[in-house]
C-alpha positions in Angstrom: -3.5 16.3 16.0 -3.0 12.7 15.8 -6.1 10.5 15.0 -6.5 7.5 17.4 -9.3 4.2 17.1 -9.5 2.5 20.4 -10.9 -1.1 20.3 -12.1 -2.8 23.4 -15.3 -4.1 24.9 -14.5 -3.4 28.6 -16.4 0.1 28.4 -15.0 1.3 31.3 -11.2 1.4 29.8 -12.6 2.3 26.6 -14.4 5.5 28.8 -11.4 6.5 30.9 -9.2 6.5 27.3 -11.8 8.3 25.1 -11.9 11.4 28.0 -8.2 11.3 28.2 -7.3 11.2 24.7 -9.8 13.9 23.6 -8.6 16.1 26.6 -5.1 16.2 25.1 -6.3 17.1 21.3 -6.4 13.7 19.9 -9.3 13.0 17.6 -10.8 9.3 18.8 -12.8 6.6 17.1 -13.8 3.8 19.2 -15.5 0.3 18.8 -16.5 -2.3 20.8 -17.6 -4.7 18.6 -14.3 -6.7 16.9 -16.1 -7.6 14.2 -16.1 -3.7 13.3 -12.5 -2.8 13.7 -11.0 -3.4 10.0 -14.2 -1.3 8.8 -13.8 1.2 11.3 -9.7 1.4 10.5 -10.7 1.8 6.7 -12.8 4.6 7.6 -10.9 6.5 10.0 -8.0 6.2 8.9 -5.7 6.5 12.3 -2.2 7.1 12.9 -2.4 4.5 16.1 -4.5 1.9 17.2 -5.1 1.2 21.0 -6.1 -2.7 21.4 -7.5 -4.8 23.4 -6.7 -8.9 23.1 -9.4 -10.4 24.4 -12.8 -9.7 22.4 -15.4 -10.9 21.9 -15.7 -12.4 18.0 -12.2 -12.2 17.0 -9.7 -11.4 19.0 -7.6 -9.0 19.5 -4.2 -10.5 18.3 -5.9 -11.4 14.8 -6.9 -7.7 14.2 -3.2 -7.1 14.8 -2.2 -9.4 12.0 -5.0 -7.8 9.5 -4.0 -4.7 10.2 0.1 -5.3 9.7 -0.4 -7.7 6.2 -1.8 -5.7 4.1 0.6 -2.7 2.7 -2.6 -0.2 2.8 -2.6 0.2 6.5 1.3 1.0 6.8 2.7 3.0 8.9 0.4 2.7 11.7 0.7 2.9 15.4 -0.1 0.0 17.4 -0.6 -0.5 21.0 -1.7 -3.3 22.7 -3.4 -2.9 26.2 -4.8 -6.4 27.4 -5.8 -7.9 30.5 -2.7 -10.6 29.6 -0.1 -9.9 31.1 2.8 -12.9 31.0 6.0 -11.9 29.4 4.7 -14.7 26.9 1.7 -12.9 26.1 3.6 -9.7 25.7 6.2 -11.4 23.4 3.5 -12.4 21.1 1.9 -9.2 20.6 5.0 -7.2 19.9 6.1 -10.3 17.6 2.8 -9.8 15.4 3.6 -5.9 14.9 2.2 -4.0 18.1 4.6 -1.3 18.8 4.4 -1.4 22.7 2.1 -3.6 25.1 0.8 -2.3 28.1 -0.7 -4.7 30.7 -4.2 -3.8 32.7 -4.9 -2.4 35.4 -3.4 0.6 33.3 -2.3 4.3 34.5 -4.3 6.5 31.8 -0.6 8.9 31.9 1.2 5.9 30.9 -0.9 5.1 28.1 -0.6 8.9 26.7 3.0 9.2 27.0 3.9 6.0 25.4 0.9 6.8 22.6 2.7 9.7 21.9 6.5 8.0 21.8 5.3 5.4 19.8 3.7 8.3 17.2 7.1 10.2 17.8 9.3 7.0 16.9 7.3 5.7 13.6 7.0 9.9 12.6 11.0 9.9 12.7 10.8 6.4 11.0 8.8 7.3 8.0 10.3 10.9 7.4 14.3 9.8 8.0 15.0 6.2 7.0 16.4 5.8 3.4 15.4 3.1 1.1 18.4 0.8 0.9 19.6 -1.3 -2.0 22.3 -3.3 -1.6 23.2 -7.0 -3.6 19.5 -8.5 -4.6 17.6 -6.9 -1.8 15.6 -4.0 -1.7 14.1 -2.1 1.3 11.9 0.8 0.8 10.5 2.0 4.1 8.1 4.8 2.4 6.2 2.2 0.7 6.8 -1.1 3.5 8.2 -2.9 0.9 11.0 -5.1 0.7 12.6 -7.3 -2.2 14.7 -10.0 -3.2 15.5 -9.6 -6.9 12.0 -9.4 -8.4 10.1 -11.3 -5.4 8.5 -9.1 -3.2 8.9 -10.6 0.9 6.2 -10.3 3.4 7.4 -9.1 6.8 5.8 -8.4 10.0 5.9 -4.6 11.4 8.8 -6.0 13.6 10.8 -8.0 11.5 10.6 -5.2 8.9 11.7 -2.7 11.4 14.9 -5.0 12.5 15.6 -5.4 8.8 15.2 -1.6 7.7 17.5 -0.8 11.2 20.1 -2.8 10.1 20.2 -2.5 6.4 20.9 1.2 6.7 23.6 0.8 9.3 25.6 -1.6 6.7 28.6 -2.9 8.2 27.9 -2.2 11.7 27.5 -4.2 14.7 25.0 -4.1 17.3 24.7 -6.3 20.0 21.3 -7.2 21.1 20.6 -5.0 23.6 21.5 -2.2 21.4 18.7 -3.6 18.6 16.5 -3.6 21.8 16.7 -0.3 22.6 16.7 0.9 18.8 13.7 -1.0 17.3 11.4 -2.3 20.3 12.1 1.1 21.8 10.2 1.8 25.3 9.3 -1.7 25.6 11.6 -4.2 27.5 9.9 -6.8 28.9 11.6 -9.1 26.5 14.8 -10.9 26.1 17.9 -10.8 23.7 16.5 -14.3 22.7 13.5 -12.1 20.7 16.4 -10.3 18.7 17.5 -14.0 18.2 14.0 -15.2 17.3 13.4 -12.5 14.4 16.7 -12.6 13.1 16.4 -15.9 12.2 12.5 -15.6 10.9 13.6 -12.5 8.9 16.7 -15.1 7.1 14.0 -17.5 6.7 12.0 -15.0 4.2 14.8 -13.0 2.7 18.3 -15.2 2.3 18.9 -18.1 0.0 20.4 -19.8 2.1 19.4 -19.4 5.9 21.8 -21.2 7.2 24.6 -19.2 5.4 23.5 -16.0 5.8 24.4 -13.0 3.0 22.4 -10.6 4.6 22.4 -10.4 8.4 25.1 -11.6 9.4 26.0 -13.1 13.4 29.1 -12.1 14.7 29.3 -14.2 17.5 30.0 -12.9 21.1 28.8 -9.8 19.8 25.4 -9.6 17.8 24.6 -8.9 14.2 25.1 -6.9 11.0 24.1 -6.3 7.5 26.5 -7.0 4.8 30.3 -7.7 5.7 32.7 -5.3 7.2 34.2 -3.9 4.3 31.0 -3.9 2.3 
């Protein structure tokens, strides 16, 4: 069964999620302490994280970044569930790599079944999607690696996700709902305008020439693609 580290200091969510998880077969870690949380990850090595945003020490949102840079912690499971709950807030956290967000007071259910979709989603992630080479750029989704020639690019969880979607659907267009529902996945409280938004920071890191994108390309009225149509 799936290994799960919880991190919060509101003891009382931290109670109700520890019983519930356990219950159900899981095998929990848990700190309180923020400071603790990239030793505790190293240790325990879990499949998902459950996080809180506001902590104590450092919050919740920076842990989130640790834990998505470095390559060693890939493919992990990240929820947030966090006191904030403006669409803003929520934008952020699944812009920085969570997976979903879920906003307090929670429903301990609710928490489960999307723990387990997200662990469903990134399972069928890691085991199907093929490493795709195509022109200069190279993205390998065993080892969360992507490439430009011989420069290695640093994405986010999401932005890799949207890439590695797209990249091995070369040629076809989705509009942004569709990318919505394929790579955010159970959570929609955001906008078309976030597909918009890491599009252009994923042509940022990986064209060379943002403005006249090789790569992901707009096709306007519609959405996006990789590569050209008869690529």
């Amino acid at each position: 069964m799936a290994k799960v580290l919880i991190v919060d200091d509101d003891r009382e969510s931290l109670r109700l999620l520890e019983e519930r998880l356990r219950r159900d077969g899981f095998t929990v870690s848990s700190v309180t302490d923020s400071s603790l949380a990239m030793a505790e990850l190293r240790r325990f090595r879990p499949d998902l994280i459950i996080l809180e945003v506001v902590l104590r020490g450092i919050d919740g949102l920076e842990i989130c970044r640790q834990v998505r840079r470095p390559r060693e912690f890939d493919p992990i499971g990240m929820i947030i569930v966090s006191g904030l709950s403006s669409e803003t807030d929520r934008v952020v956290g699944l812009e920085i790599g969570a997976d979903d967000y879920i906003a307090k007071p929670f429903s301990v259910r609710e928490v489960l079944a999307r723990s387990r979709a997200v662990l469903r989603r990134r399972d069928r992630w890691r085991n199907d999607a093929p490493t795709v080479e195509w022109d200069h750029l190279t993205v390998d989704p065993h080892k969360h690696l992507v490439r430009a020639g011989r420069r290695k690019i640093e994405l986010s969880a999401l932005e890799f996700r949207l890439l590695q979607f797209l990249a091995s659907h070369r040629s076809q267009v989705f509009s942004r709902d569709q990318l919505l529902d394929r790579v955010w996945g159970t959570e929609r409280n955001v906008t078309p305008r976030n597909v918009d938004v890491c599009v252009r920071r994923i042509r940022e890191k990986i064209e060379p020439v943002p403005d006249s994108p090789r790569y992901i390309q707009t096709i306007h009225g519609v959405g996006y693609r990789f590569g050209g149509a008869t690529d």
